[in-house]
Biopython code that builds the backbone (N, CA, C, O; Angstrom):
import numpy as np
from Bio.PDB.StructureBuilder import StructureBuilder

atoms = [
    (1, "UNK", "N", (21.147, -34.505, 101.153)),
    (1, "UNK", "CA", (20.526, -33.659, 100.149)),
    (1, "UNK", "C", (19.464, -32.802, 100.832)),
    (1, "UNK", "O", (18.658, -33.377, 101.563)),
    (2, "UNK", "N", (19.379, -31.392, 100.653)),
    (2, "UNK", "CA", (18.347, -30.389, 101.224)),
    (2, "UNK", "C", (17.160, -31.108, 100.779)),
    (2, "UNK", "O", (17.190, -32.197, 100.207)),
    (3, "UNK", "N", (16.196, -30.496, 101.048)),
    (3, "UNK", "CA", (14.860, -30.195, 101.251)),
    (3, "UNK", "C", (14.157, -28.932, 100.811)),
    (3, "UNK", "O", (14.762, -27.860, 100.782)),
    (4, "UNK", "N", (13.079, -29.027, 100.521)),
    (4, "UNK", "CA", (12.706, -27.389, 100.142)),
    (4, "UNK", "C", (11.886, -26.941, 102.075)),
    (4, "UNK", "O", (11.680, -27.738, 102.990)),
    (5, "UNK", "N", (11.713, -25.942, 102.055)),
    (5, "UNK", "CA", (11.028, -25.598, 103.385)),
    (5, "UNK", "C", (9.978, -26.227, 103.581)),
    (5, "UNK", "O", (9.789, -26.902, 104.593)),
    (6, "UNK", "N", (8.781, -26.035, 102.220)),
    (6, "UNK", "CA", (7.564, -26.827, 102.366)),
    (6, "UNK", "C", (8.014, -28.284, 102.396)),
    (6, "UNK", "O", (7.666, -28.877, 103.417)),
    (7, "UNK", "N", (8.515, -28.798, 101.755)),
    (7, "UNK", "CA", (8.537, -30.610, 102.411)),
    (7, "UNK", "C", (8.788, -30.591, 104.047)),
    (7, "UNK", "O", (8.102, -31.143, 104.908)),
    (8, "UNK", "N", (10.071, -29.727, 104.226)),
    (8, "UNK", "CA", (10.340, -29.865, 105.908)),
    (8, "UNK", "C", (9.091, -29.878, 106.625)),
    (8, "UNK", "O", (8.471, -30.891, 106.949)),
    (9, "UNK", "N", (8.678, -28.357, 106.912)),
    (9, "UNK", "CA", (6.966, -27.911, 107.188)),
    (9, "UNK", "C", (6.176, -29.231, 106.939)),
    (9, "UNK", "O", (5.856, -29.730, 108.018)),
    (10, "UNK", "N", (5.784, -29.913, 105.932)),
    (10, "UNK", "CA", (4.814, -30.689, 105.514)),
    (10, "UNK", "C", (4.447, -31.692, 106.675)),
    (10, "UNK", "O", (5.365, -32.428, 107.038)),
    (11, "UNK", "N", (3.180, -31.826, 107.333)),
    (11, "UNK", "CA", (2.955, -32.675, 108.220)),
    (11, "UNK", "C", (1.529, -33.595, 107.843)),
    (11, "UNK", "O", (0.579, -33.170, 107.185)),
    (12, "UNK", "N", (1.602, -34.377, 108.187)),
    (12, "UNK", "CA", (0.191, -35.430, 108.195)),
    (12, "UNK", "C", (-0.047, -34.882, 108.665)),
    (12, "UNK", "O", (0.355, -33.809, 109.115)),
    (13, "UNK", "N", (-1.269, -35.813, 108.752)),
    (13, "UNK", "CA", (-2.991, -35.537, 109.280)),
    (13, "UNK", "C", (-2.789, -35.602, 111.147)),
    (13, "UNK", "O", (-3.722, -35.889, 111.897)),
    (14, "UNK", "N", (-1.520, -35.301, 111.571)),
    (14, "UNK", "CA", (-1.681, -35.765, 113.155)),
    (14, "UNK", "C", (-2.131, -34.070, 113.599)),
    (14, "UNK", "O", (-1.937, -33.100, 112.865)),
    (15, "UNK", "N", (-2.625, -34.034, 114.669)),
    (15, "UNK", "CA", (-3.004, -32.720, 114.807)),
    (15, "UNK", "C", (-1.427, -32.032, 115.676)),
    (15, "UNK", "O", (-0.388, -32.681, 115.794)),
    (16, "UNK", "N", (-1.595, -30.896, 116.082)),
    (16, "UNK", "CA", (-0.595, -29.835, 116.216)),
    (16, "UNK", "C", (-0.744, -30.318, 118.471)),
    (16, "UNK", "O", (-1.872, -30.352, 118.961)),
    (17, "UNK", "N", (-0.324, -30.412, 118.776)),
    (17, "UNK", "CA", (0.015, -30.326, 120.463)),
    (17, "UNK", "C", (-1.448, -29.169, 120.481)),
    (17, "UNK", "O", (-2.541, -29.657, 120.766)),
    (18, "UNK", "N", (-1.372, -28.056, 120.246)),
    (18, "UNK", "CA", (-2.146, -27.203, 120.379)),
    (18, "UNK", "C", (-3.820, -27.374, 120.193)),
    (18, "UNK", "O", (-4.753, -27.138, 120.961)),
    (19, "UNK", "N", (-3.747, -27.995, 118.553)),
    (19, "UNK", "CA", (-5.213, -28.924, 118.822)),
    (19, "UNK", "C", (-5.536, -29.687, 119.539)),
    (19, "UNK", "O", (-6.636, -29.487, 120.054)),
    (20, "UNK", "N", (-4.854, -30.805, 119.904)),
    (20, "UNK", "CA", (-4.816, -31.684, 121.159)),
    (20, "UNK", "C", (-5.069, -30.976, 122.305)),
    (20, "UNK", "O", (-5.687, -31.650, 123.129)),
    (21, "UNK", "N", (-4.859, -30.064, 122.589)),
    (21, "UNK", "CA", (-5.349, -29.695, 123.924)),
    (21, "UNK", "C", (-6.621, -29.107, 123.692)),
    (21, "UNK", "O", (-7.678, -29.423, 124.237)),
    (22, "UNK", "N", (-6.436, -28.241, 122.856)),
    (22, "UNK", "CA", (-8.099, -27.523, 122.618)),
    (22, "UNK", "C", (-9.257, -28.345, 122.388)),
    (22, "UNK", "O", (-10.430, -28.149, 122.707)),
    (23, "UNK", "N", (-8.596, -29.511, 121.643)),
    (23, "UNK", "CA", (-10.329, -30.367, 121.669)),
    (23, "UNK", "C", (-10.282, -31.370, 123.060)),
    (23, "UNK", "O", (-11.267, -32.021, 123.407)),
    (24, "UNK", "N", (-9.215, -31.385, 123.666)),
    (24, "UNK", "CA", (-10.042, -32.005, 124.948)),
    (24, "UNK", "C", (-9.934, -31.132, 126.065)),
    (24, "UNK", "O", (-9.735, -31.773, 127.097)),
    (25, "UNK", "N", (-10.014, -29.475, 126.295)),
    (25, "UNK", "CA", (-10.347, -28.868, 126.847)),
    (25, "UNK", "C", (-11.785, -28.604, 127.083)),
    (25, "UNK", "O", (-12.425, -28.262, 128.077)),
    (26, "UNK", "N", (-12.175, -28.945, 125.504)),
    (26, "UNK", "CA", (-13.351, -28.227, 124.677)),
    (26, "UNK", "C", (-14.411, -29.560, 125.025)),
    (26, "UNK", "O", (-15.565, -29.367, 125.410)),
    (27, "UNK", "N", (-13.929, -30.691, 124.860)),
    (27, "UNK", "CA", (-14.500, -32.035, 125.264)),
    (27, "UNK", "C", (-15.327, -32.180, 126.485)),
    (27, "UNK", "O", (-16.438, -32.659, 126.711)),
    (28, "UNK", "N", (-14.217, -31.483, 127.343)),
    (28, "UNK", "CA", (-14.260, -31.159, 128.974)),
    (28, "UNK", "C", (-14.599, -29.808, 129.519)),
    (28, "UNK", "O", (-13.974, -29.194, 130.384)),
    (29, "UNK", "N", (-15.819, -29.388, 128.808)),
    (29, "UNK", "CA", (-15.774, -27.827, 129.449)),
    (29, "UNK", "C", (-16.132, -27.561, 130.389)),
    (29, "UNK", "O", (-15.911, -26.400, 130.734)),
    (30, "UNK", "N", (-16.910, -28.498, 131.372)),
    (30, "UNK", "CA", (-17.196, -28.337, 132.524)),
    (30, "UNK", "C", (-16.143, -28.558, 133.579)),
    (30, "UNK", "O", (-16.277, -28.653, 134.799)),
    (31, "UNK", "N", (-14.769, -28.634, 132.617)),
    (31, "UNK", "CA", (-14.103, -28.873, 134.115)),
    (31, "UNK", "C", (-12.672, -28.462, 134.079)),
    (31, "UNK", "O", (-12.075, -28.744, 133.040)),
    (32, "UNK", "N", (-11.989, -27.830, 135.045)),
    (32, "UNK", "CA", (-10.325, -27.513, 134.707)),
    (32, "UNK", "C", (-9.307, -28.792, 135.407)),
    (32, "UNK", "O", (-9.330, -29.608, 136.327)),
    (33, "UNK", "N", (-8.355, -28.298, 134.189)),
    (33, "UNK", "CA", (-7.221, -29.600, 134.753)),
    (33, "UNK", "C", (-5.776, -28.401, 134.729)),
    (33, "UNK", "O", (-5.569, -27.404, 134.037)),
    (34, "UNK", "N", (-4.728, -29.272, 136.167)),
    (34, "UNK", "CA", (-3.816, -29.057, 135.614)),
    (34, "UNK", "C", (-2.817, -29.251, 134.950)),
    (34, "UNK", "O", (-2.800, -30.429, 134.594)),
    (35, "UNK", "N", (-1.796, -28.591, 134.525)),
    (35, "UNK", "CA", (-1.359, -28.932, 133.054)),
    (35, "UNK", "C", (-0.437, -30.107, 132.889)),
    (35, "UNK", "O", (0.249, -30.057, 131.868)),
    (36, "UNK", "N", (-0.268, -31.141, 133.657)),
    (36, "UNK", "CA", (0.544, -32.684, 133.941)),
    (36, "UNK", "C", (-0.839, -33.051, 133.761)),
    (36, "UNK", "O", (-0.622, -33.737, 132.762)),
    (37, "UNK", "N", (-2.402, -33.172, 133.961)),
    (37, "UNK", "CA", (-3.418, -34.015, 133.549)),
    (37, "UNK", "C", (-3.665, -33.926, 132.198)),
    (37, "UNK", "O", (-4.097, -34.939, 131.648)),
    (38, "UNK", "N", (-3.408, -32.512, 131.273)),
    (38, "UNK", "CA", (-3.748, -32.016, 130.143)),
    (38, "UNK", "C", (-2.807, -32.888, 129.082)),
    (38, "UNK", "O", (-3.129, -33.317, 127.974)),
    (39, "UNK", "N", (-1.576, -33.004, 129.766)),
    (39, "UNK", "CA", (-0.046, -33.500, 129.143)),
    (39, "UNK", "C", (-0.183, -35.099, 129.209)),
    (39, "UNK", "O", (0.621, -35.860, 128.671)),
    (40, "UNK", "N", (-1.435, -35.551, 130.022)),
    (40, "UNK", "CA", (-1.473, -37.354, 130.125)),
    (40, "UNK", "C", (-2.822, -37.415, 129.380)),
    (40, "UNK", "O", (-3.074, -38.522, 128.903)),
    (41, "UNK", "N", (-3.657, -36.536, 129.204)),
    (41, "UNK", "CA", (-4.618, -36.426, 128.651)),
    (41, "UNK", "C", (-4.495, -36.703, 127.398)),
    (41, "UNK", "O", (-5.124, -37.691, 127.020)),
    (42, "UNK", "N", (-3.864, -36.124, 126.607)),
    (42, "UNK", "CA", (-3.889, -35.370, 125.418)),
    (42, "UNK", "C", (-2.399, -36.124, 124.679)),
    (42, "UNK", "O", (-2.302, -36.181, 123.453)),
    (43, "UNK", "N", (-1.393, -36.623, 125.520)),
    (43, "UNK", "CA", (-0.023, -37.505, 124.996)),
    (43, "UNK", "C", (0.822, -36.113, 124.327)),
    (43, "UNK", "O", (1.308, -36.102, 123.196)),
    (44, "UNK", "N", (0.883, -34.543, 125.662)),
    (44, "UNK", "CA", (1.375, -34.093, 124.893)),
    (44, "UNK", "C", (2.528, -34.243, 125.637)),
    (44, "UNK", "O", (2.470, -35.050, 126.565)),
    (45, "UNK", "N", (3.857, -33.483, 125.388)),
    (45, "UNK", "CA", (5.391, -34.068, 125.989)),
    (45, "UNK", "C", (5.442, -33.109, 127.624)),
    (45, "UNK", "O", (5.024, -31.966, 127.440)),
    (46, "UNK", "N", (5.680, -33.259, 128.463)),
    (46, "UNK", "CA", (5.262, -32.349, 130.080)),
    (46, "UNK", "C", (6.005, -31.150, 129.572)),
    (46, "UNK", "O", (5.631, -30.006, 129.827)),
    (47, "UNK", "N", (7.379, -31.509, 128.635)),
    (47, "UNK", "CA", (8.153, -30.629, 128.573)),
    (47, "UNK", "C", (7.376, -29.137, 127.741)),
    (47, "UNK", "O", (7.511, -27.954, 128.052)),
    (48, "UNK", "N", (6.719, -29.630, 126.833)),
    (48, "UNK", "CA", (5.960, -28.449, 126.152)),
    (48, "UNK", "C", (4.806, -28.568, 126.566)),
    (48, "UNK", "O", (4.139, -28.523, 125.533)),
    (49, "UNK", "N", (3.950, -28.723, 127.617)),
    (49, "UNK", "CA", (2.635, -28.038, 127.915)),
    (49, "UNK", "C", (2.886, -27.152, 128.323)),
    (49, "UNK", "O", (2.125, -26.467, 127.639)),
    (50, "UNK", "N", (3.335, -26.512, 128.896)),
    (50, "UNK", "CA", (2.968, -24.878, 129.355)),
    (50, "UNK", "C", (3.662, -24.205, 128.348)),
    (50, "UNK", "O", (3.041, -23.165, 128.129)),
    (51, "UNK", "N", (4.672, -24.288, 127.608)),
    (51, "UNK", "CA", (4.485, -23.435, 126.153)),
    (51, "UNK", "C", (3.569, -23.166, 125.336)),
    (51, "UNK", "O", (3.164, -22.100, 124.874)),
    (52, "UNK", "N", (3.128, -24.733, 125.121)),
    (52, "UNK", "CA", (1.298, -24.775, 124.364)),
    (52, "UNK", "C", (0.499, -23.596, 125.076)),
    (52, "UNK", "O", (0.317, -22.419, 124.763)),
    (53, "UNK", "N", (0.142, -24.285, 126.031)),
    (53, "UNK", "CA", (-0.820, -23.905, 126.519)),
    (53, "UNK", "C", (-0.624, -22.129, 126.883)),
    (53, "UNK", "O", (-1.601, -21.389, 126.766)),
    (54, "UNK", "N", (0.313, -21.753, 127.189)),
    (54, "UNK", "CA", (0.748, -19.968, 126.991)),
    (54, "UNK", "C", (0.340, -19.560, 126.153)),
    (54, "UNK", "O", (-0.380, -18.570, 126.285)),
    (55, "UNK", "N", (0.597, -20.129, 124.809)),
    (55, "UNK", "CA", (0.478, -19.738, 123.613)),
    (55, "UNK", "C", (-1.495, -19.700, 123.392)),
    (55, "UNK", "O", (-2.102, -18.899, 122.681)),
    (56, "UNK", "N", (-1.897, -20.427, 123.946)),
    (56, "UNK", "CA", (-3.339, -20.708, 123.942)),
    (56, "UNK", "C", (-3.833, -19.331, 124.473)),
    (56, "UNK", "O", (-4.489, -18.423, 123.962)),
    (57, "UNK", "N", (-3.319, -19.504, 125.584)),
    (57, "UNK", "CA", (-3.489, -18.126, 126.719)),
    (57, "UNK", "C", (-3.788, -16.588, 125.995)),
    (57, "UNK", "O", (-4.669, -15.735, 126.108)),
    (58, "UNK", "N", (-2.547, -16.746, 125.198)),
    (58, "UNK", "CA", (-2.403, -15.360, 124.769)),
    (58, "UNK", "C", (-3.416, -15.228, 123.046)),
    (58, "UNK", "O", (-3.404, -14.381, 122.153)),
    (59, "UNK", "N", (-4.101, -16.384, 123.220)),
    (59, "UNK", "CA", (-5.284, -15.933, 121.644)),
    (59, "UNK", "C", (-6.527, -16.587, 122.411)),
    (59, "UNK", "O", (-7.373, -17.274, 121.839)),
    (60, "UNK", "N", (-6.531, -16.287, 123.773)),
    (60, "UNK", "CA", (-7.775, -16.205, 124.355)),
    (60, "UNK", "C", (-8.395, -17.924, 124.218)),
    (60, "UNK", "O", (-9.518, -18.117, 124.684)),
    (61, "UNK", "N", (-7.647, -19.127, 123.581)),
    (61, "UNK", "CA", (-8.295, -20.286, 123.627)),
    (61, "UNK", "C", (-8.427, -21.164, 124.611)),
    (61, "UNK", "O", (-8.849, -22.306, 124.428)),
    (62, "UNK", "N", (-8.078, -20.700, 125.727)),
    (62, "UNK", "CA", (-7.728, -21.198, 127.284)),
    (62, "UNK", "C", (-7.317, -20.031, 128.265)),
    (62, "UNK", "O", (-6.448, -19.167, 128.147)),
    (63, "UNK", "N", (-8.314, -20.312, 129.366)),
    (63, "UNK", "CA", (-8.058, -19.823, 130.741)),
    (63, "UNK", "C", (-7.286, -20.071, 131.679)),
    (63, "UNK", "O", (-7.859, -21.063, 132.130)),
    (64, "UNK", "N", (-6.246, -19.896, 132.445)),
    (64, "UNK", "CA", (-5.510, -20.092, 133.350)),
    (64, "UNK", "C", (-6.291, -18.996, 135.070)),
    (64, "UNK", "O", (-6.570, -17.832, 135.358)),
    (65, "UNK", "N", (-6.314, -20.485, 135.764)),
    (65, "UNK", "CA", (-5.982, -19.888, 136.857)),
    (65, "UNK", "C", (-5.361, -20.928, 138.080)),
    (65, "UNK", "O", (-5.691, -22.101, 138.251)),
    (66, "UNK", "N", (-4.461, -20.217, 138.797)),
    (66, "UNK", "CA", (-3.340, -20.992, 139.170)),
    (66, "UNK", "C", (-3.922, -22.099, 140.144)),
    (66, "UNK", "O", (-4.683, -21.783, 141.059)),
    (67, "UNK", "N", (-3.383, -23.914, 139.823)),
    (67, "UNK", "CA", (-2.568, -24.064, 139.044)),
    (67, "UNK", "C", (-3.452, -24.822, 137.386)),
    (67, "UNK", "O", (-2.868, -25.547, 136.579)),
    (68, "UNK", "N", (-4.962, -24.361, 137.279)),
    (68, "UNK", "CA", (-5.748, -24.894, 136.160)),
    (68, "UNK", "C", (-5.826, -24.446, 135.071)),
    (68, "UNK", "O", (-5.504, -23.318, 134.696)),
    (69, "UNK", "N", (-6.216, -25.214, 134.541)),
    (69, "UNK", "CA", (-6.608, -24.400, 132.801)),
    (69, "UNK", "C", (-7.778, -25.248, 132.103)),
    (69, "UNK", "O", (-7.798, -26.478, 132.061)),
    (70, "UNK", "N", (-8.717, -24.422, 131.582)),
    (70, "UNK", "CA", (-9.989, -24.260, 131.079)),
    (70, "UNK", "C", (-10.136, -23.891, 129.751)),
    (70, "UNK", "O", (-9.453, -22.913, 129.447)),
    (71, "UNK", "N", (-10.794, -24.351, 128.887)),
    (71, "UNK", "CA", (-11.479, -23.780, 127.518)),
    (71, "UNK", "C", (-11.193, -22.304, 127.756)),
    (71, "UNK", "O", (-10.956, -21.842, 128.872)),
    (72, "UNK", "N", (-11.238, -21.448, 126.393)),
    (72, "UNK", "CA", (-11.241, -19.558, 126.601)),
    (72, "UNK", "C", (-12.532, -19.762, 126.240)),
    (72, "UNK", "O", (-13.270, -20.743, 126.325)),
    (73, "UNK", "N", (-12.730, -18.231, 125.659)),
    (73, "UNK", "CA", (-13.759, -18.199, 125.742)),
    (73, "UNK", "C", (-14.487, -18.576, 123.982)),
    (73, "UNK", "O", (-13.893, -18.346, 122.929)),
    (74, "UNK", "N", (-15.951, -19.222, 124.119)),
    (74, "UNK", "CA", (-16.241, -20.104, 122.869)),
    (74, "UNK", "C", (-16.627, -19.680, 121.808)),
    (74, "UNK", "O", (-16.898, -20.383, 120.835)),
    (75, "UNK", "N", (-16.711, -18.315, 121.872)),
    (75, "UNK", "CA", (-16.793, -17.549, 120.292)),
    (75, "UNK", "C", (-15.065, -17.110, 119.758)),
    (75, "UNK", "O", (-14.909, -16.862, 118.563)),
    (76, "UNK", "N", (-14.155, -17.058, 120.466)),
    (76, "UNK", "CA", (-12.899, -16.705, 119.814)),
    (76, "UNK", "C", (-12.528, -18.426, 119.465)),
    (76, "UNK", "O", (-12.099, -18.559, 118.319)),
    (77, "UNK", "N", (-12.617, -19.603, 120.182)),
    (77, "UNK", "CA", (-12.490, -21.129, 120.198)),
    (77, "UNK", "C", (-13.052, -21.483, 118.552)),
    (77, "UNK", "O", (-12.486, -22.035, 117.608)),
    (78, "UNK", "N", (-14.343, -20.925, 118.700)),
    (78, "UNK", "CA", (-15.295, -21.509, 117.094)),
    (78, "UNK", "C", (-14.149, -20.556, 115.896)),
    (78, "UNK", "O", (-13.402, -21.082, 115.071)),
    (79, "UNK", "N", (-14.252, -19.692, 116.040)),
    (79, "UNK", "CA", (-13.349, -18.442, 115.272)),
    (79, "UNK", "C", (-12.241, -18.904, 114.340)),
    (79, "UNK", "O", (-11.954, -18.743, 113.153)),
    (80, "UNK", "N", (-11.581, -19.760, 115.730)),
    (80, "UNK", "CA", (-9.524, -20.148, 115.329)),
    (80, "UNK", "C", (-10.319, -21.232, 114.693)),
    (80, "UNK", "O", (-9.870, -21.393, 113.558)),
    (81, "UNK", "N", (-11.524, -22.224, 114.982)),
    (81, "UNK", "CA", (-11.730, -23.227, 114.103)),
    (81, "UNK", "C", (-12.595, -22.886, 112.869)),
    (81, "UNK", "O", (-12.561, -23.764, 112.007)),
    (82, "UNK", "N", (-13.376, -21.792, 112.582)),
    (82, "UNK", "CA", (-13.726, -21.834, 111.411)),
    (82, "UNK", "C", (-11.971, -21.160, 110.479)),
    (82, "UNK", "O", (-11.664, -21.640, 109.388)),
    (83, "UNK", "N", (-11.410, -20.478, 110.908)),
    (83, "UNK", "CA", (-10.367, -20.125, 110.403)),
    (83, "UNK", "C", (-9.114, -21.083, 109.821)),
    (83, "UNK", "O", (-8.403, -20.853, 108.843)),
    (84, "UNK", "N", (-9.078, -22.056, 110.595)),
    (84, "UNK", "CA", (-8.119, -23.368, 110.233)),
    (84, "UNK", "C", (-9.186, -24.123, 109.398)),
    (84, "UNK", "O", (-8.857, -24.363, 108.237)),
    (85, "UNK", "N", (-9.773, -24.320, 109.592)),
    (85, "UNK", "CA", (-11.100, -25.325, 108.311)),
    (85, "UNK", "C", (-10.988, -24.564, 107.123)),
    (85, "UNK", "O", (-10.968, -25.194, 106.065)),
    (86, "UNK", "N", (-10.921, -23.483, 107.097)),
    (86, "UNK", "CA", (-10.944, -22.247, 105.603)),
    (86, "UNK", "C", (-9.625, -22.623, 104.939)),
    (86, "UNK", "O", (-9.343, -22.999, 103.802)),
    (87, "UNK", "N", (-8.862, -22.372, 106.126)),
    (87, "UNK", "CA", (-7.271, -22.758, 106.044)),
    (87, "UNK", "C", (-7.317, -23.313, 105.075)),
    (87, "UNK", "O", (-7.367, -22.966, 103.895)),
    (88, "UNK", "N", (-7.289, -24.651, 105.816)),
    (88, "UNK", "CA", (-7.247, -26.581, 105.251)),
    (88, "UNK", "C", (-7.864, -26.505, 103.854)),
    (88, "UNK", "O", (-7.200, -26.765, 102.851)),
    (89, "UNK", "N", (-9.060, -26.168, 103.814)),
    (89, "UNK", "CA", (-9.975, -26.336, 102.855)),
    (89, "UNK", "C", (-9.512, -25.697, 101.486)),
    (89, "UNK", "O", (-9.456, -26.401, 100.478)),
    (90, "UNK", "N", (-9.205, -24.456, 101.462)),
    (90, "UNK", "CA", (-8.242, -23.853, 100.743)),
    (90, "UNK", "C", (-6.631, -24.519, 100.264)),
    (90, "UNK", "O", (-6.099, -24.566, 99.155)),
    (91, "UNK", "N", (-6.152, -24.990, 101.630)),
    (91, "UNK", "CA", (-4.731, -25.457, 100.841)),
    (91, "UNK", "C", (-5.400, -26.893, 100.261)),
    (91, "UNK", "O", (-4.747, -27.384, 99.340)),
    (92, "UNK", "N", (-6.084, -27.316, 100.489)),
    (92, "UNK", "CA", (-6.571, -29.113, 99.835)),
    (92, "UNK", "C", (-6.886, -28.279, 97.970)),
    (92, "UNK", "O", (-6.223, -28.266, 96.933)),
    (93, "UNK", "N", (-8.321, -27.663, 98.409)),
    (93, "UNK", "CA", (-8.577, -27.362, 96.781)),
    (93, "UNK", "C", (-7.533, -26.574, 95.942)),
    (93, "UNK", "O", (-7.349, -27.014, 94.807)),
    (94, "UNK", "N", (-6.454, -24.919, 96.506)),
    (94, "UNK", "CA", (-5.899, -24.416, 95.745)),
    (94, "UNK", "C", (-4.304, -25.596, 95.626)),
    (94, "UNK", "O", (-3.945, -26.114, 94.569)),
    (95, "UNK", "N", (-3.645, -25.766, 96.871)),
    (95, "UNK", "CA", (-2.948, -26.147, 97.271)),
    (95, "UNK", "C", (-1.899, -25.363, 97.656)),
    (95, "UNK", "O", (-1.785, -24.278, 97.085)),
    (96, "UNK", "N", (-0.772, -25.794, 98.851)),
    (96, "UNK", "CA", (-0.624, -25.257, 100.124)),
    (96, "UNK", "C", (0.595, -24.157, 99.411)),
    (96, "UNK", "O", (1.546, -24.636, 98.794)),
    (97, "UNK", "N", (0.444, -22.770, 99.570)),
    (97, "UNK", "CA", (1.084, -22.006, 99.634)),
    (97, "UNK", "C", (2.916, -22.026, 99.416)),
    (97, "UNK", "O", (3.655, -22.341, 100.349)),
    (98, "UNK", "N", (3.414, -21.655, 98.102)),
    (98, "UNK", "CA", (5.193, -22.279, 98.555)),
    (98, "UNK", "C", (5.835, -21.257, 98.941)),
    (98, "UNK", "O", (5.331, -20.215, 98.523)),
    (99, "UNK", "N", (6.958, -21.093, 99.718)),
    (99, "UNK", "CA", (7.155, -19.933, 99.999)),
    (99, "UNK", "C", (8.440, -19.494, 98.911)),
    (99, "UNK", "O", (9.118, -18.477, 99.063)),
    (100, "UNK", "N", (8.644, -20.624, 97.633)),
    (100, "UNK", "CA", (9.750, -20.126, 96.667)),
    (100, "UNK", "C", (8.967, -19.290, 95.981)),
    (100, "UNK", "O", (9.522, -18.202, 95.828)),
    (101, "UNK", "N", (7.486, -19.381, 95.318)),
    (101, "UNK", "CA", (6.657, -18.793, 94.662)),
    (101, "UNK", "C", (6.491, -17.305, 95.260)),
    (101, "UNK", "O", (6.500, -16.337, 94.499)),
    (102, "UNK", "N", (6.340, -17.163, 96.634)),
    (102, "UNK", "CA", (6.305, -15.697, 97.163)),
    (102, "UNK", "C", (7.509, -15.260, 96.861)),
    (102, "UNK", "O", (7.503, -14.142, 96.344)),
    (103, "UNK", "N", (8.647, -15.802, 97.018)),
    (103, "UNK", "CA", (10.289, -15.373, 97.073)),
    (103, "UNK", "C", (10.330, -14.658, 95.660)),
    (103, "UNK", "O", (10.612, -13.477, 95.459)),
    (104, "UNK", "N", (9.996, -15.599, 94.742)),
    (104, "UNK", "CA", (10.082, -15.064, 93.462)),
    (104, "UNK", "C", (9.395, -14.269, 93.089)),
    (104, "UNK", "O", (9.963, -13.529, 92.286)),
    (105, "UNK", "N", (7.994, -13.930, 93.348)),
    (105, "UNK", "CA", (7.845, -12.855, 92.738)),
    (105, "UNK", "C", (8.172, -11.606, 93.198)),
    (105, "UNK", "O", (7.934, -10.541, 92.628)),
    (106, "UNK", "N", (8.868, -11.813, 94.519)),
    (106, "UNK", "CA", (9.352, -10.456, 94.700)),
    (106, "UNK", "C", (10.289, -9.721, 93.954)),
    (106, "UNK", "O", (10.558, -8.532, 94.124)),
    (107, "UNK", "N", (10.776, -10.482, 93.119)),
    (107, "UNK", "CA", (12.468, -10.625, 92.579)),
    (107, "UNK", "C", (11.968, -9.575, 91.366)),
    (107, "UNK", "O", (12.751, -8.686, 91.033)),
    (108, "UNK", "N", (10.453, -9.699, 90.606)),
    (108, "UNK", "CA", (10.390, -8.681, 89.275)),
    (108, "UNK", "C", (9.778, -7.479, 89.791)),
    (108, "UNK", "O", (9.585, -6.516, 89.049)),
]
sb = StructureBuilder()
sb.init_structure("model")
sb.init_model(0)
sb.init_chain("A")
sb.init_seg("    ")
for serial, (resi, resn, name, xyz) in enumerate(atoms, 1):
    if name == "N":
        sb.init_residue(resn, " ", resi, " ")
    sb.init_atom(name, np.array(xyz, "f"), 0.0, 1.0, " ", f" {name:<3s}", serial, name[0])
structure = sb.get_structure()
C-alpha cells in the first residue's frame, strides 16, 4: 500500500548526516579533520562524506583545503541555524507543510 510523500519524507528527531558534521565541526573549531576522521567522528557512512560535506562547501558551512575540512565561516553557520530553528519551530506550532495541499490549490 502507497504512502503519501510526507509520511515517506517524515523523519525523527535523528539529525540529517549534514547536522552531524556541522555540530562537530563547530564543536571543534580550532581544528581540521580529514573527511574518514569526520565519517568516524560523527557515524556518518565513508560512502557519503564527501557528498555531505560538498554540499556544506557550496553554502559556505565548511572549508576545504586539501585533504581537510573546517567550520565555514560563523555568521553564514548561525544563519542556516537560526533558519532551521524558524523552520522546526514553525512546522511544530503550524504543522509541517503537505505537498497535496500545495498540489491542490493549484488545481482552482
Amino acid at each position: 500500500m502507497p504512502i503519501s510523500i510526507d509520511e515517506f519524507e517524515a523523519t525523527d528527531d535523528e539529525p540529517t548526516n549534514a547536522e552531524r558534521i556541522v555540530r562537530f565541526l563547530l564543536g571543534n573549531r580550532d581544528k581540521a579533520y580529514r573527511a574518514t576522521e569526520i565519517a568516524d567522528a560523527t557515524e556518518v557512512d565513508e560512502n557519503s562524506i564527501h557528498p555531505v560535506l560538498n554540499r556544506l562547501r557550496e553554502r559556505d558551512l565548511v572549508r576545504h583545503r586539501e585533504p581537510y575540512w573546517a567550520i565555514g565561516d560563523p555568521d553564514v553557520v548561525r544563519d542556516a541555524y537560526a533558519f532551521a530553528s524558524n523552520a522546526s519551530f514553525l512546522d511544530d506550532e503550524l504543522g509541517a507543510e503537505s505537498r497535496e495541499e500545495w498540489v491542490s490549490s493549484d488545481d482552482g
